[in-house]
C-alpha positions in Angstrom: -12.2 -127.4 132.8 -9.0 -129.1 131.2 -8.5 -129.1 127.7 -6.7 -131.9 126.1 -6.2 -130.9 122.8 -7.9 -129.4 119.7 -10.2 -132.3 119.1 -12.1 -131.9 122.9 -13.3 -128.2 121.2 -14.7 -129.8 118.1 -18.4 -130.4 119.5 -18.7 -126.5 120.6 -20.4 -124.5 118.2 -21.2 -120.6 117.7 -20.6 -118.2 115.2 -17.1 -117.6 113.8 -15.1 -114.7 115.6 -15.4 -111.9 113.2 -12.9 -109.3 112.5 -13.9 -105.7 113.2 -14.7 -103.5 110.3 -13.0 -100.4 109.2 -14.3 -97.3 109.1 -15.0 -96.3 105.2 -12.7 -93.9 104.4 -12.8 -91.5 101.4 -10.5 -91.7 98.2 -7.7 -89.9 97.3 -7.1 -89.1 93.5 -3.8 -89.4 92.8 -4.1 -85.6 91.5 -5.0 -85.0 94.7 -2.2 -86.9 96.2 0.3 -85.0 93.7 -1.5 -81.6 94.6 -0.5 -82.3 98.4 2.9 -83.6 97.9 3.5 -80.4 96.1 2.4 -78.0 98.8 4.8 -80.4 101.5 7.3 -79.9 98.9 6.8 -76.0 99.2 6.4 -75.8 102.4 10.1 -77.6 103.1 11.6 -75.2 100.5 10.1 -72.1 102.5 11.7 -73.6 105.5 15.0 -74.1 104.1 18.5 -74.9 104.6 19.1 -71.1 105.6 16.5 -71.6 108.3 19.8 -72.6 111.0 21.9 -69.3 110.0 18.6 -67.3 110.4 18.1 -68.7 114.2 21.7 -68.0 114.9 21.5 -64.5 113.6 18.5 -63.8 115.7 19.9 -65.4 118.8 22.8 -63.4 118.5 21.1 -59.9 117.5 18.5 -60.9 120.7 21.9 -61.3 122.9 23.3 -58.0 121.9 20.0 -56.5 122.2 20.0 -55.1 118.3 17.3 -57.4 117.1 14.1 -55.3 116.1 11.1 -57.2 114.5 9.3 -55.7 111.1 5.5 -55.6 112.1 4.8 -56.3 108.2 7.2 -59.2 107.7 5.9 -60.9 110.9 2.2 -60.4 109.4 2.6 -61.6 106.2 4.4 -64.9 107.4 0.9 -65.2 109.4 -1.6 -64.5 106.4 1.0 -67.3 104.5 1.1 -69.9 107.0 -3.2 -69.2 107.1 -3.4 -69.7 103.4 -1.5 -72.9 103.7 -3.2 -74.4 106.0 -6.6 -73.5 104.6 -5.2 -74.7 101.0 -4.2 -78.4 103.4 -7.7 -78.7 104.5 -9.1 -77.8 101.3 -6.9 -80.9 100.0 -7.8 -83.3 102.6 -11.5 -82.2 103.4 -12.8 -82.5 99.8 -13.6 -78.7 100.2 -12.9 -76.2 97.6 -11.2 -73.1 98.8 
C-alpha cells in the first residue's frame, strides 16, 4: 500500500502507542546518599596516591626475589575489604548491618 501523506492515515484508529513503564525503584535519602559518598570517598583515600610507589616497590622486591608477604597484613586487608562491601550493600539494600 502507498502512503501519500499524513492525511491517508487519519481514518485508521487503535489505541495510542504507549510508552513502556519503569520498573519502581526505591528511594534514596539524601543521608543515605551522603553516607555512600563517604565510604567512596574512603575507599579512594585507602587506595591512595602512594598506591603507584607501593606497586613499584613490590615489582622490584618480586624481581630480586626479597619480597616476602606478612600473613596478618594480607588478612586484615581481606576482613577490611569484607566489611566494606557488607557496609555497601547494607547502604544500597535497605539492610542494616
Amino acid at each position: 500500500m502507498k502512503v501519500g501523506g499524513s492525511h491517508d492515515a487519519a481514518g485508521l484508529t487503535g489505541p495510542a502507542p504507549t510508552r513502556p513503564r519503569r520498573p519502581a525503584t526505591q528511594g534514596v535519602s539524601t543521608a543515605r546518599t551522603a553516607e555512600l559518598a563517604a565510604a567512596v570517598s574512603r575507599a579512594r583515600e585507602a587506595t591512595g596516591s602512594g598506591r603507584a610507589a607501593r606497586i613499584a616497590e613490590l615489582a622490584e622486591a618480586l624481581r630480586r626475589g626479597t619480597y616476602r608477604p606478612d600473613p596478618q597484613r594480607i588478612a586484615d586487608r581481606i576482613l577490611d575489604d569484607a566489611i566494606l562491601s557488607a557496609r555497601l550493600r547494607a547502604l544500597l539494600g535497605g539492610s542494616e548491618t
